[in-house]
N, C-alpha and C positions, 0 to 999 in steps of 0.2 A: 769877333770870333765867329768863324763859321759854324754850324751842328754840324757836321762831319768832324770837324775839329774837336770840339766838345764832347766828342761819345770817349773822346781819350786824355781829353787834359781838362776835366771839370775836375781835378783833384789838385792841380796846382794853383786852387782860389785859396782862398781863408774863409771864404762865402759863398754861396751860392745862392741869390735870391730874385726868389720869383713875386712880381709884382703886381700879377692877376688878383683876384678874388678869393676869399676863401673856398668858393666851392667849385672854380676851376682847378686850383689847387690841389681839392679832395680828387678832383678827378684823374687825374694825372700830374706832374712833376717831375723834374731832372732828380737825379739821384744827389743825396746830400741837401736837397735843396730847405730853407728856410722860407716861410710864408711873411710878405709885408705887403697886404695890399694898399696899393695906390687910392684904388674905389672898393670897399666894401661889398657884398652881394646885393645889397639895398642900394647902396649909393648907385653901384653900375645899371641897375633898374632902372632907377631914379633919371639917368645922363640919358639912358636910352631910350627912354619915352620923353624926354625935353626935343632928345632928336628927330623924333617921327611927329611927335606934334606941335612943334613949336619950329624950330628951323638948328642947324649945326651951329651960328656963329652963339645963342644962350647955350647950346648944352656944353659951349666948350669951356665960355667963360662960368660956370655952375661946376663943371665939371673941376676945374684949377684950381679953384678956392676949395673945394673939400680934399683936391687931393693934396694940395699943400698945405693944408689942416691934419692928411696924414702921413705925410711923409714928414713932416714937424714931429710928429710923436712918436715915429718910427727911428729917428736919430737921435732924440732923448733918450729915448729908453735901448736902445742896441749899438750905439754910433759915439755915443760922449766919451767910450774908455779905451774905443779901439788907437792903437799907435798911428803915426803916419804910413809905415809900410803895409798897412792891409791891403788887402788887395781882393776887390767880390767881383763876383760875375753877376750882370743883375739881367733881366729877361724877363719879358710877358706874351702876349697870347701871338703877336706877328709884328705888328706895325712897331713896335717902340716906343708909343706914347708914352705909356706908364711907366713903361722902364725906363725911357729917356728921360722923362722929369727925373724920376729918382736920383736917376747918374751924374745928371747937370748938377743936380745940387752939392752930391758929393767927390764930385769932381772940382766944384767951383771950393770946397775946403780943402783940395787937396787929394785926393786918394787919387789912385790909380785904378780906373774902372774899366772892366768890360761888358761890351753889351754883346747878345748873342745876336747874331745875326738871323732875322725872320724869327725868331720867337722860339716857344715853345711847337706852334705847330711846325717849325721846322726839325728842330728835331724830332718829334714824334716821324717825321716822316723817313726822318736818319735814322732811327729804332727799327723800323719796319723793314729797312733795305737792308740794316745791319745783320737781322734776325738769320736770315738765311747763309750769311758768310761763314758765321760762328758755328750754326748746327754743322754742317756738312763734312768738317771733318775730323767729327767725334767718335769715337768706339762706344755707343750706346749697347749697354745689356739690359734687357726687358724683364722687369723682376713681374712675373704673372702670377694668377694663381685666383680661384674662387674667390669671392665672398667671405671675407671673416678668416683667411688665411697667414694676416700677419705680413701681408705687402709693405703697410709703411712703415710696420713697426722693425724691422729687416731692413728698410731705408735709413730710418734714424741709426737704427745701430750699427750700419756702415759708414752713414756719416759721422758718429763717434769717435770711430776707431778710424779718420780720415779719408776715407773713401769718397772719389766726388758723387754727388748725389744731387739729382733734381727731384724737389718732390712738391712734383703739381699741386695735389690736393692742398699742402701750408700754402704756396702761393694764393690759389684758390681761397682758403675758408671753406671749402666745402669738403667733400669724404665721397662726393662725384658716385652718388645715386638717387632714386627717389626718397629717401630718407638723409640724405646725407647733408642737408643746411643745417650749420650749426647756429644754436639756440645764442644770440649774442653777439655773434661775428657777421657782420656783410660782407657779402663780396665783393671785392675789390668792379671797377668800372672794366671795361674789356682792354683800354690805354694801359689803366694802372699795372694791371695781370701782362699784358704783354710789354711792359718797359721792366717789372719783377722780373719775369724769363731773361729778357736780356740782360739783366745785371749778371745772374746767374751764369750765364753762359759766359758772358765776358769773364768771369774769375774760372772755367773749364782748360784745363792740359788737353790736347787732342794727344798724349800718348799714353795716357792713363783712362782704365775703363771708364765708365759713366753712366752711373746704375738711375735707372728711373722704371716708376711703373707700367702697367700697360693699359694705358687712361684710352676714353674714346674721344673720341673730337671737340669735345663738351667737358667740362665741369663744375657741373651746375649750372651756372648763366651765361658762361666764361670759357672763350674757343680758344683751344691752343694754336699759337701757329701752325700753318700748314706744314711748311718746309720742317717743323720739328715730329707732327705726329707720321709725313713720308718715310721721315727716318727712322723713328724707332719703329714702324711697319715693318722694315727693312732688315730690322737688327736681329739678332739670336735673341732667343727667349729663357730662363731660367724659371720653373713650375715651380712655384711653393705649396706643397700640401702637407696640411692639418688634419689630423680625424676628427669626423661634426663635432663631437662631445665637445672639442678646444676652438672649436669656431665658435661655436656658440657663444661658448663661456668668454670671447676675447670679443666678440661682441656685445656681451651683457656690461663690462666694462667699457667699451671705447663710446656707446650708445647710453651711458649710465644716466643719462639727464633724460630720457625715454621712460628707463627704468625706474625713477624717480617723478617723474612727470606724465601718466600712464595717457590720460586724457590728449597730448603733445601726439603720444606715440598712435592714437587711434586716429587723431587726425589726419596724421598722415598715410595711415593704410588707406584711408578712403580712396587715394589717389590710385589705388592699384584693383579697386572694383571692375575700371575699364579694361585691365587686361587678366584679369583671377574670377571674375563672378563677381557680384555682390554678396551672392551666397555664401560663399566660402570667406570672403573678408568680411563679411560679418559676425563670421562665427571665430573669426580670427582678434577680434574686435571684443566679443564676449567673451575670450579666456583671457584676455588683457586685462579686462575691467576687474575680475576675480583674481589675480595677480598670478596667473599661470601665463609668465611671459617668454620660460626658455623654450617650451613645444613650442611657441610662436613663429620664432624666430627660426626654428628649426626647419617649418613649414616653409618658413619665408626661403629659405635657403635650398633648398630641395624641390621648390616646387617653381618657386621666380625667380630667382637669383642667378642656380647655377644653370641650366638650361641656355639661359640668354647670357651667359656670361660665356660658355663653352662655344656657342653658336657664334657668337661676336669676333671670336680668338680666330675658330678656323676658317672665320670668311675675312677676316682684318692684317691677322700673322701670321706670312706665309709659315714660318719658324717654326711656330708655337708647339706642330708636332713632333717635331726635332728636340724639343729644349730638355734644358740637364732640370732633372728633378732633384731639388730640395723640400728635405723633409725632418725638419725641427724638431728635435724630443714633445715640444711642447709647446703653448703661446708664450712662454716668461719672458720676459727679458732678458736672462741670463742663458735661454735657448736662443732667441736671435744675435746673442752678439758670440754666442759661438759660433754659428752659420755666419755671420758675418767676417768672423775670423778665418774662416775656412777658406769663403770666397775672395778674401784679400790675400791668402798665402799662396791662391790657387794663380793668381794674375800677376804674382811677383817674378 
Protein backbone atom coordinates (compact mmCIF):
# COMPACT_ATOMS: atom_id res chain seq x y z
CA UNK A 1 0.00 0.00 0.00
CA UNK A 2 0.98 3.28 -0.91
CA UNK A 3 1.13 6.41 2.05
CA UNK A 4 -1.12 8.41 -0.07
CA UNK A 5 -3.25 5.44 0.11
CA UNK A 6 -2.85 5.01 3.79
CA UNK A 7 -3.75 8.69 4.93
CA UNK A 8 -7.29 7.09 4.12
CA UNK A 9 -7.62 3.33 4.56
CA UNK A 10 -5.38 2.77 7.78
CA UNK A 11 -8.71 2.04 9.22
CA UNK A 12 -9.58 -0.92 7.20
CA UNK A 13 -6.71 -2.97 9.23
CA UNK A 14 -7.45 -4.81 12.40
CA UNK A 15 -3.75 -3.57 13.09
CA UNK A 16 -1.56 -1.24 12.47
CA UNK A 17 1.96 -2.00 13.39
CA UNK A 18 5.04 -0.26 13.31
CA UNK A 19 8.08 -2.32 13.60
CA UNK A 20 10.73 0.42 14.39
CA UNK A 21 12.08 1.00 17.86
CA UNK A 22 10.58 2.23 20.72
CA UNK A 23 11.90 5.49 20.43
CA UNK A 24 11.29 6.00 16.80
CA UNK A 25 7.86 5.22 17.76
CA UNK A 26 7.83 7.78 20.55
CA UNK A 27 8.69 9.96 17.90
CA UNK A 28 6.11 9.82 15.57
CA UNK A 29 3.74 6.98 14.25
CA UNK A 30 0.59 6.36 11.95
CA UNK A 31 -2.43 6.75 13.76
CA UNK A 32 -3.91 3.79 15.51
CA UNK A 33 -0.67 2.38 15.37
CA UNK A 34 0.71 -0.50 17.96
CA UNK A 35 4.57 -0.69 18.73
CA UNK A 36 6.48 -4.30 18.13
CA UNK A 37 9.89 -3.54 17.53
CA UNK A 38 11.89 -5.80 15.36
CA UNK A 39 15.30 -4.18 17.16
CA UNK A 40 14.97 -2.71 20.28
CA UNK A 41 16.67 0.96 20.99
CA UNK A 42 19.68 -1.05 22.24
CA UNK A 43 19.58 -3.64 19.95
CA UNK A 44 19.33 -1.09 16.74
CA UNK A 45 22.58 0.64 18.45
CA UNK A 46 24.13 -2.40 18.87
CA UNK A 47 23.35 -3.58 14.56
CA UNK A 48 24.54 -0.06 13.87
CA UNK A 49 27.93 0.02 15.27
CA UNK A 50 28.61 -3.77 14.06
CA UNK A 51 27.86 -1.83 10.70
CA UNK A 52 30.45 0.94 10.75
CA UNK A 53 32.95 -1.19 12.46
CA UNK A 54 32.90 -4.40 11.55
CA UNK A 55 31.42 -4.78 7.98
CA UNK A 56 27.21 -5.27 6.74
CA UNK A 57 27.45 -8.89 5.99
CA UNK A 58 27.94 -9.61 10.72
CA UNK A 59 25.54 -6.79 11.40
CA UNK A 60 23.09 -8.40 9.31
CA UNK A 61 23.50 -11.92 10.35
CA UNK A 62 23.66 -10.37 14.54
CA UNK A 63 20.99 -8.33 13.40
CA UNK A 64 18.30 -11.70 12.39
CA UNK A 65 18.90 -13.67 15.24
CA UNK A 66 17.80 -10.92 17.70
CA UNK A 67 15.15 -9.87 15.52
CA UNK A 68 13.80 -13.33 15.29
CA UNK A 69 14.29 -13.64 18.94
CA UNK A 70 11.58 -10.74 18.72
CA UNK A 71 9.40 -11.21 16.58
CA UNK A 72 9.03 -14.83 18.43
CA UNK A 73 7.84 -13.09 21.33
CA UNK A 74 5.84 -10.59 19.52
CA UNK A 75 3.47 -13.53 18.02
CA UNK A 76 3.27 -15.36 21.42
CA UNK A 77 2.05 -12.81 23.15
CA UNK A 78 -0.31 -10.64 20.49
CA UNK A 79 -0.53 -13.22 17.51
CA UNK A 80 -1.49 -16.91 19.20
CA UNK A 81 -5.49 -15.63 19.55
CA UNK A 82 -5.90 -13.63 16.49
CA UNK A 83 -8.44 -15.58 13.80
CA UNK A 84 -7.26 -16.40 10.31
CA UNK A 85 -9.10 -13.35 8.71
CA UNK A 86 -7.00 -10.61 10.55
CA UNK A 87 -5.64 -8.49 8.61
CA UNK A 88 -2.47 -5.61 9.94
CA UNK A 89 -0.69 -3.38 8.11
CA UNK A 90 2.80 -3.59 9.25
CA UNK A 91 5.63 -0.76 8.33
CA UNK A 92 9.03 0.67 9.55
CA UNK A 93 11.27 3.43 9.15
CA UNK A 94 11.70 3.08 4.76
CA UNK A 95 13.37 0.12 3.38
CA UNK A 96 11.16 -2.88 4.78
CA UNK A 97 13.48 -4.80 6.59
CA UNK A 98 11.98 -4.86 9.71
CA UNK A 99 8.77 -4.82 8.57
CA UNK A 100 9.46 -7.33 5.92
CA UNK A 101 10.70 -9.94 8.44
CA UNK A 102 7.79 -9.48 10.41
CA UNK A 103 5.26 -9.91 7.47
CA UNK A 104 7.12 -12.98 6.01
CA UNK A 105 6.69 -14.62 8.94
CA UNK A 106 3.01 -13.93 9.34
CA UNK A 107 2.29 -14.21 6.02
CA UNK A 108 4.21 -17.67 5.93
CA UNK A 109 1.12 -18.62 8.81
CA UNK A 110 -1.28 -17.27 6.84
CA UNK A 111 -2.56 -13.72 7.37
CA UNK A 112 -3.23 -11.50 4.96
CA UNK A 113 -0.57 -8.63 5.33
CA UNK A 114 0.18 -5.41 4.24
CA UNK A 115 3.34 -3.53 4.00
CA UNK A 116 3.36 0.08 3.60
CA UNK A 117 5.12 1.26 0.96
CA UNK A 118 8.56 3.39 1.87
CA UNK A 119 7.87 3.30 5.47
CA UNK A 120 7.03 5.51 7.91
CA UNK A 121 9.04 8.18 6.35
CA UNK A 122 6.84 7.97 3.53
CA UNK A 123 4.13 8.79 4.90
CA UNK A 124 5.46 11.51 7.15
CA UNK A 125 6.03 13.06 3.87
CA UNK A 126 2.19 12.32 2.81
CA UNK A 127 1.20 14.21 6.25
CA UNK A 128 3.13 17.13 5.24
CA UNK A 129 1.65 17.45 1.52
CA UNK A 130 -1.81 16.50 3.05
CA UNK A 131 -1.64 19.39 5.70
CA UNK A 132 -2.29 22.15 3.25
CA UNK A 133 -5.27 20.37 1.32
CA UNK A 134 -7.32 19.96 4.35
CA UNK A 135 -6.55 23.59 6.03
CA UNK A 136 -7.64 25.59 3.03
CA UNK A 137 -11.06 25.09 2.82
CA UNK A 138 -11.98 25.59 6.31
CA UNK A 139 -14.21 28.48 7.79
CA UNK A 140 -11.67 29.09 10.63
CA UNK A 141 -13.01 31.71 13.61
CA UNK A 142 -10.12 33.15 15.69
CA UNK A 143 -11.19 32.89 19.27
CA UNK A 144 -8.64 35.89 20.64
CA UNK A 145 -8.25 37.61 23.52
CA UNK A 146 -5.62 38.64 26.42
CA UNK A 147 -3.83 36.74 28.70
CA UNK A 148 -6.08 34.89 31.19
CA UNK A 149 -9.25 35.51 29.22
CA UNK A 150 -10.71 32.08 29.07
CA UNK A 151 -9.52 31.30 25.35
CA UNK A 152 -9.37 27.51 25.77
CA UNK A 153 -11.61 27.23 28.38
CA UNK A 154 -14.45 28.69 25.43
CA UNK A 155 -12.67 26.03 23.31
CA UNK A 156 -13.59 23.20 25.35
CA UNK A 157 -16.94 24.24 25.86
CA UNK A 158 -17.59 24.53 22.33
CA UNK A 159 -16.28 21.50 21.86
CA UNK A 160 -18.83 19.97 24.36
CA UNK A 161 -21.60 21.20 23.16
CA UNK A 162 -20.24 19.85 19.49
CA UNK A 163 -18.58 22.64 17.94
CA UNK A 164 -15.43 21.64 15.81
CA UNK A 165 -12.49 22.78 17.57
CA UNK A 166 -8.78 22.68 17.22
CA UNK A 167 -7.16 23.39 20.24
CA UNK A 168 -3.23 23.70 19.78
CA UNK A 169 -2.27 24.24 23.04
CA UNK A 170 -3.82 20.03 24.06
CA UNK A 171 -2.04 19.13 21.13
CA UNK A 172 1.00 20.87 22.30
CA UNK A 173 1.14 20.22 26.14
CA UNK A 174 1.94 23.47 26.41
CA UNK A 175 -0.36 26.90 27.34
CA UNK A 176 2.17 28.52 24.43
CA UNK A 177 4.10 31.12 26.81
CA UNK A 178 7.08 31.73 28.73
CA UNK A 179 5.39 30.09 31.68
CA UNK A 180 3.35 27.91 29.85
CA UNK A 181 5.44 24.08 30.02
CA UNK A 182 3.43 22.00 31.79
CA UNK A 183 4.89 20.37 35.10
CA UNK A 184 4.70 16.45 33.83
CA UNK A 185 3.78 16.60 30.15
CA UNK A 186 6.45 16.83 27.28
CA UNK A 187 5.88 17.90 24.21
CA UNK A 188 5.14 16.01 21.69
CA UNK A 189 8.38 15.91 18.84
CA UNK A 190 7.63 18.51 16.01
CA UNK A 191 6.40 14.86 13.54
CA UNK A 192 4.35 13.82 16.39
CA UNK A 193 2.42 17.56 16.90
CA UNK A 194 2.20 17.81 13.18
CA UNK A 195 0.58 14.24 12.17
CA UNK A 196 -2.00 15.25 15.85
CA UNK A 197 -3.03 18.53 13.61
CA UNK A 198 -3.72 16.28 10.73
CA UNK A 199 -5.76 13.77 12.36
CA UNK A 200 -7.53 16.61 13.41
CA UNK A 201 -8.15 18.27 10.41
CA UNK A 202 -8.91 15.03 8.70
CA UNK A 203 -12.24 14.45 11.07
CA UNK A 204 -13.07 18.96 9.99
CA UNK A 205 -16.72 19.62 7.80
CA UNK A 206 -15.33 22.57 5.73
CA UNK A 207 -19.13 23.83 5.99
CA UNK A 208 -19.20 24.07 9.50
CA UNK A 209 -17.24 26.92 11.56
CA UNK A 210 -13.93 25.96 13.12
CA UNK A 211 -13.08 27.65 16.20
CA UNK A 212 -9.40 27.75 17.09
CA UNK A 213 -7.16 30.09 19.09
CA UNK A 214 -5.06 32.81 17.87
CA UNK A 215 -1.59 30.91 18.66
CA UNK A 216 1.62 32.50 17.28
CA UNK A 217 3.86 30.29 15.15
CA UNK A 218 5.29 28.49 18.01
CA UNK A 219 4.01 26.55 20.85
CA UNK A 220 6.42 26.09 22.96
CA UNK A 221 9.04 24.05 21.04
CA UNK A 222 6.41 23.05 18.51
CA UNK A 223 5.61 25.10 14.99
CA UNK A 224 2.42 25.06 13.68
CA UNK A 225 2.13 24.47 10.11
CA UNK A 226 2.48 27.26 8.05
CA UNK A 227 -0.41 26.70 5.53
CA UNK A 228 -2.54 26.61 8.93
CA UNK A 229 -1.29 29.71 10.93
CA UNK A 230 -1.65 31.65 6.95
CA UNK A 231 -5.17 30.89 7.50
CA UNK A 232 -6.25 31.54 10.44
CA UNK A 233 -4.25 35.11 9.89
CA UNK A 234 -6.73 35.30 7.38
CA UNK A 235 -9.81 34.45 9.19
CA UNK A 236 -12.31 36.87 11.31
CA UNK A 237 -11.34 37.22 14.85
CA UNK A 238 -13.89 36.88 17.95
CA UNK A 239 -12.26 39.17 21.28
CA UNK A 240 -12.94 37.51 24.52
CA UNK A 241 -12.73 39.82 27.27
CA UNK A 242 -12.59 39.28 31.07
CA UNK A 243 -12.17 42.01 33.82
CA UNK A 244 -8.33 41.60 35.41
CA UNK A 245 -10.05 40.77 38.78
CA UNK A 246 -11.42 37.10 36.68
CA UNK A 247 -8.14 36.89 34.87
CA UNK A 248 -6.33 36.68 37.40
CA UNK A 249 -8.49 34.51 39.51
CA UNK A 250 -8.78 31.87 36.15
CA UNK A 251 -5.12 32.09 36.16
CA UNK A 252 -4.49 31.29 39.83
CA UNK A 253 -6.41 28.04 38.99
CA UNK A 254 -5.31 26.97 35.46
CA UNK A 255 -1.33 27.86 36.92
CA UNK A 256 -2.40 26.08 40.30
CA UNK A 257 0.83 23.87 40.31
CA UNK A 258 2.80 27.59 40.37
CA UNK A 259 0.53 28.35 43.16
CA UNK A 260 1.46 25.40 44.85
CA UNK A 261 5.07 25.02 43.87
CA UNK A 262 6.08 28.85 44.40
CA UNK A 263 9.88 28.08 44.11
CA UNK A 264 8.66 26.37 40.12
CA UNK A 265 6.93 29.69 39.56
CA UNK A 266 10.16 32.07 40.41
CA UNK A 267 12.13 30.03 38.34
CA UNK A 268 10.64 30.78 35.68
CA UNK A 269 10.13 34.57 35.99
CA UNK A 270 13.88 34.63 35.89
CA UNK A 271 13.48 34.11 32.18
CA UNK A 272 11.71 37.41 31.85
CA UNK A 273 14.62 39.62 33.53
CA UNK A 274 15.74 39.86 29.84
CA UNK A 275 12.84 41.74 28.86
CA UNK A 276 11.23 43.43 32.54
CA UNK A 277 14.56 44.39 34.33
CA UNK A 278 16.02 42.33 36.90
CA UNK A 279 14.88 44.81 39.05
CA UNK A 280 11.48 44.67 38.83
CA UNK A 281 11.46 40.71 38.52
CA UNK A 282 12.99 40.51 41.47
CA UNK A 283 10.90 42.16 43.30
CA UNK A 284 8.19 40.08 41.53
CA UNK A 285 10.17 37.19 42.92
CA UNK A 286 9.91 38.51 46.58
CA UNK A 287 6.14 38.78 46.88
CA UNK A 288 6.04 35.20 45.41
CA UNK A 289 8.18 33.89 48.15
CA UNK A 290 5.85 35.68 50.79
CA UNK A 291 2.71 34.15 49.13
CA UNK A 292 1.47 37.51 47.63
CA UNK A 293 0.99 35.79 44.27
CA UNK A 294 -2.31 37.51 42.69
CA UNK A 295 -0.62 41.28 42.44
CA UNK A 296 2.02 39.16 40.70
CA UNK A 297 0.39 38.06 38.24
CA UNK A 298 -1.57 41.00 37.95
CA UNK A 299 1.75 42.77 37.07
CA UNK A 300 2.45 40.03 34.89
CA UNK A 301 -0.52 40.81 32.79
CA UNK A 302 -0.53 44.55 32.61
CA UNK A 303 2.82 45.17 32.25
CA UNK A 304 4.21 41.82 29.76
CA UNK A 305 1.61 39.97 28.66
CA UNK A 306 -0.94 42.25 27.31
CA UNK A 307 1.19 44.85 25.47
CA UNK A 308 2.92 42.16 23.59
CA UNK A 309 -0.11 40.16 23.21
CA UNK A 310 -2.07 43.50 21.66
CA UNK A 311 1.13 44.46 19.58
CA UNK A 312 1.32 40.70 18.25
CA UNK A 313 -2.76 40.70 17.06
CA UNK A 314 -2.47 44.14 15.12
CA UNK A 315 0.82 43.32 13.21
CA UNK A 316 -0.35 39.23 12.75
CA UNK A 317 -4.51 39.77 12.32
CA UNK A 318 -5.43 41.85 9.83
CA UNK A 319 -9.24 41.14 11.47
CA UNK A 320 -8.39 41.47 14.88
CA UNK A 321 -9.70 45.05 14.76
CA UNK A 322 -12.82 44.15 13.30
CA UNK A 323 -13.76 41.15 15.65
CA UNK A 324 -17.18 40.57 17.52
CA UNK A 325 -16.38 41.04 21.16
CA UNK A 326 -17.36 38.35 23.61
CA UNK A 327 -17.62 39.23 27.00
CA UNK A 328 -18.50 36.43 29.63
CA UNK A 329 -20.36 37.04 32.99
CA UNK A 330 -17.40 35.58 34.32
CA UNK A 331 -14.29 32.73 34.07
CA UNK A 332 -16.96 29.72 35.35
CA UNK A 333 -17.58 27.24 33.28
CA UNK A 334 -21.11 27.59 33.27
CA UNK A 335 -20.36 31.35 31.80
CA UNK A 336 -18.24 29.73 28.83
CA UNK A 337 -20.78 27.26 27.87
CA UNK A 338 -23.27 29.94 27.72
CA UNK A 339 -21.03 31.91 25.27
CA UNK A 340 -20.49 28.89 23.63
CA UNK A 341 -24.22 28.28 23.30
CA UNK A 342 -24.54 31.59 21.82
CA UNK A 343 -22.02 31.32 19.34
CA UNK A 344 -23.31 27.89 18.01
CA UNK A 345 -27.02 29.46 17.70
CA UNK A 346 -25.39 32.32 16.06
CA UNK A 347 -23.75 30.07 13.01
CA UNK A 348 -26.78 27.77 12.74
Amino acid sequence: MSATDALTRFHEFDAIIDARSEGEYGEDHLPLAVNWPTLNNEERKLIGTIYVQVNQFEAKKRGAAIAARNIAAHIERDVIDKPKDWKPLCYCWRGGKRSGSLSLILDQIGFRVTLLEGGYKAFRAAVVQDIPRLVSPLDLRVVCGTTGSGKTRLLQALAKQGAQVIDLEALANHRSSVLGAIPGKPQPTQKRFDTLIWEVLRGMDPARPVYIESESKKVGNVAVPVTLIEAMRRSPCLNLVLPDAERVALLLEDYDYFVRNTERFCDRLQVLAEFRGKVLVDSWIASVRTGDIAPVVQALLTQHYDPVYIQSMRRNFPQYEASQVLAPHDHSEASMAALADQLIKETV
